[in-house]
C-alpha positions as CSV (number, residue, x, y, z in Angstrom):
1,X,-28.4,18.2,16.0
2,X,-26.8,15.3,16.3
3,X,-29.4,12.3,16.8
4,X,-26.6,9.4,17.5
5,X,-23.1,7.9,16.6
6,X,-22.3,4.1,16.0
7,X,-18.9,2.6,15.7
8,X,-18.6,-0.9,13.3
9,X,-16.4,-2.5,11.7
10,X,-16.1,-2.2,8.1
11,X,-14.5,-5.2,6.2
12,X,-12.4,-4.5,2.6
13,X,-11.9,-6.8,1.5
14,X,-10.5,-9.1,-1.8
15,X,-7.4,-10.7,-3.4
16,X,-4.5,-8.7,-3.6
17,X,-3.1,-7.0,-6.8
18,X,-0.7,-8.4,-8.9
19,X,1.0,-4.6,-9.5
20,X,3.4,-2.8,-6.9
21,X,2.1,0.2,-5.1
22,X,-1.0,1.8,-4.4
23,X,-0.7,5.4,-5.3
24,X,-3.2,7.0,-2.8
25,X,-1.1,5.2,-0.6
26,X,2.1,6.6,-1.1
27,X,2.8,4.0,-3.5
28,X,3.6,1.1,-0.9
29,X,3.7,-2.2,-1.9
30,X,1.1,-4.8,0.4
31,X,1.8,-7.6,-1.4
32,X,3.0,-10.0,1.3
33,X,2.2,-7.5,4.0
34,X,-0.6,-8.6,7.1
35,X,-1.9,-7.2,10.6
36,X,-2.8,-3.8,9.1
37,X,-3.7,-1.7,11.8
38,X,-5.2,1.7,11.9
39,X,-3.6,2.9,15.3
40,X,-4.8,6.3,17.4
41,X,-3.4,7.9,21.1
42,X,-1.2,6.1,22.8
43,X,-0.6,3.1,20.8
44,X,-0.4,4.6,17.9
45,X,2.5,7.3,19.6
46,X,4.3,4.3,20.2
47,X,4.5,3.1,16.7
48,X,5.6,6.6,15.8
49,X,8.4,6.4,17.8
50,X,10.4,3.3,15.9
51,X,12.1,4.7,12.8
52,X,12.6,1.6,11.4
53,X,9.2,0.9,10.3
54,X,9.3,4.3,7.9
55,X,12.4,2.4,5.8
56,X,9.3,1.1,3.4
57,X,7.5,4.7,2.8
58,X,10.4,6.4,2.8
59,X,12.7,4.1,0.0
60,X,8.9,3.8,-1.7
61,X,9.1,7.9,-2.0
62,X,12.4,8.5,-2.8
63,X,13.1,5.6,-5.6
64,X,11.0,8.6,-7.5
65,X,13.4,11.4,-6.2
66,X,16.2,9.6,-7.0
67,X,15.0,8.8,-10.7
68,X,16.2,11.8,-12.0
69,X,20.0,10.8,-11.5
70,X,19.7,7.0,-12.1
71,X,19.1,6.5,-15.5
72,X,21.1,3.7,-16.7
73,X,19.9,1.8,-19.2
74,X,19.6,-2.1,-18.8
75,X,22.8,-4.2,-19.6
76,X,23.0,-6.1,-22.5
77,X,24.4,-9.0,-21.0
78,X,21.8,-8.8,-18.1
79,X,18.8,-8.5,-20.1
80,X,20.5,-11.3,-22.9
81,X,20.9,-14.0,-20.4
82,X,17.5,-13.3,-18.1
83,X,15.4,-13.4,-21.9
84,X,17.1,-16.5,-22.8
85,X,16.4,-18.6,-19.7
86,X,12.6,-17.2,-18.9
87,X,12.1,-18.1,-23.1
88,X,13.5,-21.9,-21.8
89,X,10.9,-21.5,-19.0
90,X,8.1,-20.4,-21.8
91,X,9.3,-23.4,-23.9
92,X,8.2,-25.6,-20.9
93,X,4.7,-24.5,-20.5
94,X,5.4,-21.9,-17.5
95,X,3.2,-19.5,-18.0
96,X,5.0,-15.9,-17.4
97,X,3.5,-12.8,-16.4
98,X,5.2,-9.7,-16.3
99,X,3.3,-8.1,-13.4
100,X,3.8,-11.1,-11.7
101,X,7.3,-12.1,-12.5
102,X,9.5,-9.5,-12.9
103,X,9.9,-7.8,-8.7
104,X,10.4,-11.9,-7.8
105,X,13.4,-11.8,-10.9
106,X,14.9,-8.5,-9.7
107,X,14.9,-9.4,-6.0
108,X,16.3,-12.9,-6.3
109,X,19.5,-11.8,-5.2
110,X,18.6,-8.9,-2.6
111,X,19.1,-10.8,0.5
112,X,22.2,-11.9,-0.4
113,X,23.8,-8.7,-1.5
114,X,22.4,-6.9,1.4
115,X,23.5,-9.1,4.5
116,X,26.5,-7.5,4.2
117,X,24.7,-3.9,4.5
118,X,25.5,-1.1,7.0
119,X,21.8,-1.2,7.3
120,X,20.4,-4.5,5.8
121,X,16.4,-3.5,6.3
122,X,16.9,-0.1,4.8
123,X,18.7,-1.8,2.2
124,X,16.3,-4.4,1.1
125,X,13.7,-1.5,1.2
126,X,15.5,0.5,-1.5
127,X,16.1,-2.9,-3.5
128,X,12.0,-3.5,-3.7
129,X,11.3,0.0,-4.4
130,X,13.8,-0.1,-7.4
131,X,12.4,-3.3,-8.4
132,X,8.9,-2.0,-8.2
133,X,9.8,1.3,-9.8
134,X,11.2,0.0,-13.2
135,X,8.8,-3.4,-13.4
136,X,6.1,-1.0,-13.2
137,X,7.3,1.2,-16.2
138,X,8.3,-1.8,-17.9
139,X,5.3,-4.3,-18.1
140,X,3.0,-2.8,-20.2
141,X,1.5,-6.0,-21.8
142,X,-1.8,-7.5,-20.8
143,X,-2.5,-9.9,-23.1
144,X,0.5,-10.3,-25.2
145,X,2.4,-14.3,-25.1
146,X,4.8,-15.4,-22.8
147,X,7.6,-14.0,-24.9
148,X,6.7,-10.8,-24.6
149,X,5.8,-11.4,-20.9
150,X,9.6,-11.8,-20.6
151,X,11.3,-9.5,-22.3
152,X,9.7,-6.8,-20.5
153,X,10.1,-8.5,-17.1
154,X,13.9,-8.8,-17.9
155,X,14.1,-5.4,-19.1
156,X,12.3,-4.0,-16.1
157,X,14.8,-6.2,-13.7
158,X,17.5,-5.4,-15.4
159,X,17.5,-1.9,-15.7
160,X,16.6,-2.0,-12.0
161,X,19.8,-4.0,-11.8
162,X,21.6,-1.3,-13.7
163,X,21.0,1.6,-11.2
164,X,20.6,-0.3,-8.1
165,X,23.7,1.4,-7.1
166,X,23.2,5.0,-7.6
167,X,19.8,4.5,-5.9
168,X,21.5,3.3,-2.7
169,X,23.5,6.2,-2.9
170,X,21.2,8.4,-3.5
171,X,18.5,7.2,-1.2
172,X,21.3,7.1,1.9
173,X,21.8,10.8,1.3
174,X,18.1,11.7,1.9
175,X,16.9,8.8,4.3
176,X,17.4,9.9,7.6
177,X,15.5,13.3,6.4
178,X,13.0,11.8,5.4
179,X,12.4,9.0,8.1
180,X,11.9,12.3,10.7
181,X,10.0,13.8,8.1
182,X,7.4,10.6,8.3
183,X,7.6,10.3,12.0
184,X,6.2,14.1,12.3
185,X,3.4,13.4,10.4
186,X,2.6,10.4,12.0
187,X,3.3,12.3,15.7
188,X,1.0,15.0,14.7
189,X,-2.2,12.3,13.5
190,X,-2.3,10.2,16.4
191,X,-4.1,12.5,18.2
192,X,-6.6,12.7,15.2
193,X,-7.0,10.6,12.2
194,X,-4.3,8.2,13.5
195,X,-2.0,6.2,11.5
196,X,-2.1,3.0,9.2
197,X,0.5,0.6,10.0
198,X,0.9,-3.1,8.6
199,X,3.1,-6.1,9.7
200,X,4.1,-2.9,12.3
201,X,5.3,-0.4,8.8
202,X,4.2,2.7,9.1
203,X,2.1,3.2,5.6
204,X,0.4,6.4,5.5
205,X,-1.6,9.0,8.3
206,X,-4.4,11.1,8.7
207,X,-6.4,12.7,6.4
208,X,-4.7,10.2,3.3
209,X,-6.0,7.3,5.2
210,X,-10.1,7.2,3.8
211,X,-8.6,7.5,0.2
212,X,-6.2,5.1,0.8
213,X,-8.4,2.5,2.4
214,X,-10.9,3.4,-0.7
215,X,-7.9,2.8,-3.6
216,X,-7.5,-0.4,-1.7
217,X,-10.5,-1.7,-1.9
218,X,-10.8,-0.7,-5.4
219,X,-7.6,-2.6,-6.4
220,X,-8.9,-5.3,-4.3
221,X,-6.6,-5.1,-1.1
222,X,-8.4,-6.3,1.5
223,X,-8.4,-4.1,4.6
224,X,-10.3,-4.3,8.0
225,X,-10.9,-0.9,9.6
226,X,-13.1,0.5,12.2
227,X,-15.4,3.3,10.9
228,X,-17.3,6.0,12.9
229,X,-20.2,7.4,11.5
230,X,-22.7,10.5,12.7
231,X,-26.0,9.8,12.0
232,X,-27.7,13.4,11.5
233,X,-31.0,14.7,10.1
234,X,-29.6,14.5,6.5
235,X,-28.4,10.9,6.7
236,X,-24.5,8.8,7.2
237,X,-22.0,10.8,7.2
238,X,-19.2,8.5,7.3
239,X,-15.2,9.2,8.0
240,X,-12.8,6.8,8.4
241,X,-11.1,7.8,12.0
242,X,-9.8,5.5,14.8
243,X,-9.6,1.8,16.6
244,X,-8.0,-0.9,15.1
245,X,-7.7,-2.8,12.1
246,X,-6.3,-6.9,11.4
247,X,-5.4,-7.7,8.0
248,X,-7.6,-11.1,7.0
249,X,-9.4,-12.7,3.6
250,X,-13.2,-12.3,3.0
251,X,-15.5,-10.9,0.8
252,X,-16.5,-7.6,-0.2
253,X,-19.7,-7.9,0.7
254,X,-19.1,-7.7,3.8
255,X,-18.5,-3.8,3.1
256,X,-22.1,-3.7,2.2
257,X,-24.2,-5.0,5.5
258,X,-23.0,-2.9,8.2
259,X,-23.8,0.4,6.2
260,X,-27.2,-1.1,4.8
261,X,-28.1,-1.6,8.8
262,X,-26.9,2.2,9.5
263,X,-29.0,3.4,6.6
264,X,-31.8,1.2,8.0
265,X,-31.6,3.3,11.3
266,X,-30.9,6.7,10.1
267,X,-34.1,5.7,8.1
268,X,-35.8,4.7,11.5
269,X,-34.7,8.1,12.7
270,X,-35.3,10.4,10.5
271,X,-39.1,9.0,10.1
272,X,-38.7,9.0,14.2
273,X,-38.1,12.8,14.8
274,X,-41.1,13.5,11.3
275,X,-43.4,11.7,13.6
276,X,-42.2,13.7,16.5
277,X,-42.6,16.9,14.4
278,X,-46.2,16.2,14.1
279,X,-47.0,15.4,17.1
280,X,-46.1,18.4,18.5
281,X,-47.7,20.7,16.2
């Protein structure tokens, strides 16, 4: 028996991460991403319906597909000249960090090269996902200097650099597949789970979203998201399932006060129907 259900608002919150993608998220990058919204019937059926916004997921899932064919190694000349002036910048007292460095390097150029795209968005969205792809294997260093910081941002930009090509080609072969593929699964969740979208990108959809929203939280991404829970005989049982979600700073204790009250009443409750047990006896 079911003794009552309760819909708040449960804040994630924190800064975001200096790495790339979230796995449990399909690996999407939310650096730089805002108005995250976790969208159910109509409006998220809407959302489903604009193939653009699946350019993200779907270069973010591919760039690993494609991996197997693009495998050129870094240029010498790249990776000579891209050491030699982040060094300079070293020299000067700027403090480098791979993590943090090396997508900005690699992408310097990307809206450049891809005004001139057949499709500029889809473009820039396999340029990022390269970028992320070999920073990621790339910066390995924590707490080595600012050298090192750079040659493993320029090697990770460069190789990036070096295949940036055959990804495009690769990717264009497979996208609008897999664009369809996305907008299935996010046809067939709205009617359930629903569907995370942010700065109107589809992200990820049904039953991924509560360990998405969880990795986020974990790697501090900060993530507002209406929760319904049951309260039953045994306690919360919680699941992350529909209304909407806005994308804003905070703190994560905010995560904590809204479940302490629900414990509090399926607390009251519980003691509630114990009383009522006796009494009737």
């Amino acid at each position: 028996m079911l003794f009552g259900l309760a819909s708040i608002t449960v804040c994630l919150t924190a800064a975001l991460p200096a790495s790339a993608g979230v796995p449990e998220c399909g690996n999407i990058r939310f650096e730089g991403l805002s108005n995250c919204e976790v969208r159910v019937t109509g409006e998220c059926s809407a959302g489903c319906s604009e193939l653009g916004i699946y350019k993200t997921a779907c270069a973010t899932k591919l760039v690993q597909v494609c991996k197997t064919e693009c495998t050129l190694s870094a240029d010498a000349g790249c990776t000579d000249s891209c050491t030699e002036q982040c060094s300079g910048e070293c020299d000067r007292g700027v403090a480098i960090t791979c993590s943090h460095n090396c997508f900005k390097e690699c992408t310097t150029t990307r809206d450049v090269e891809c005004s001139g795209a057949v499709d500029a968005v889809q473009c820039a969205a396999t340029w990022d996902a390269n970028c992320d792809s070999e920073c990621d294997a790339q910066c390995v260093t924590v707490d080595g200097d600012c050298y090192q910081h750079c040659i493993e941002c320029c090697g990770g930009s460069c190789t990036a650099d070096a295949n940036m090509d055959c990804q495009t080609t690769c990717q264009n072969e497979e996208f609008e597949d897999c664009e369809h593929e996305f907008r299935a699964n996010c046809d067939a969740s709205c009617s359930g789970d629903g569907a995370l979208f942010c700065n109107g990108k589809y992200i990820i959809s049904g039953s991924q979203i509560p360990a998405c929203v969880n990795a986020l939280l974990a790697q501090g991404v900060s993530v507002e998201a209406e929760a319904e829970v049951t309260i039953g005989p045994d306690g919360i049982d919680g699941n992350l399932s529909a209304g909407m979600c806005a994308f804003r700073p905070a703190s994560k204790a905010s995560l904590a006060a809204p479940f302490a009250a629900l414990a509090a009443v399926a607390g009251w409750l519980a003691r509630r129907r114990k009383r009522s047990s006796h009494t009737s006896s």
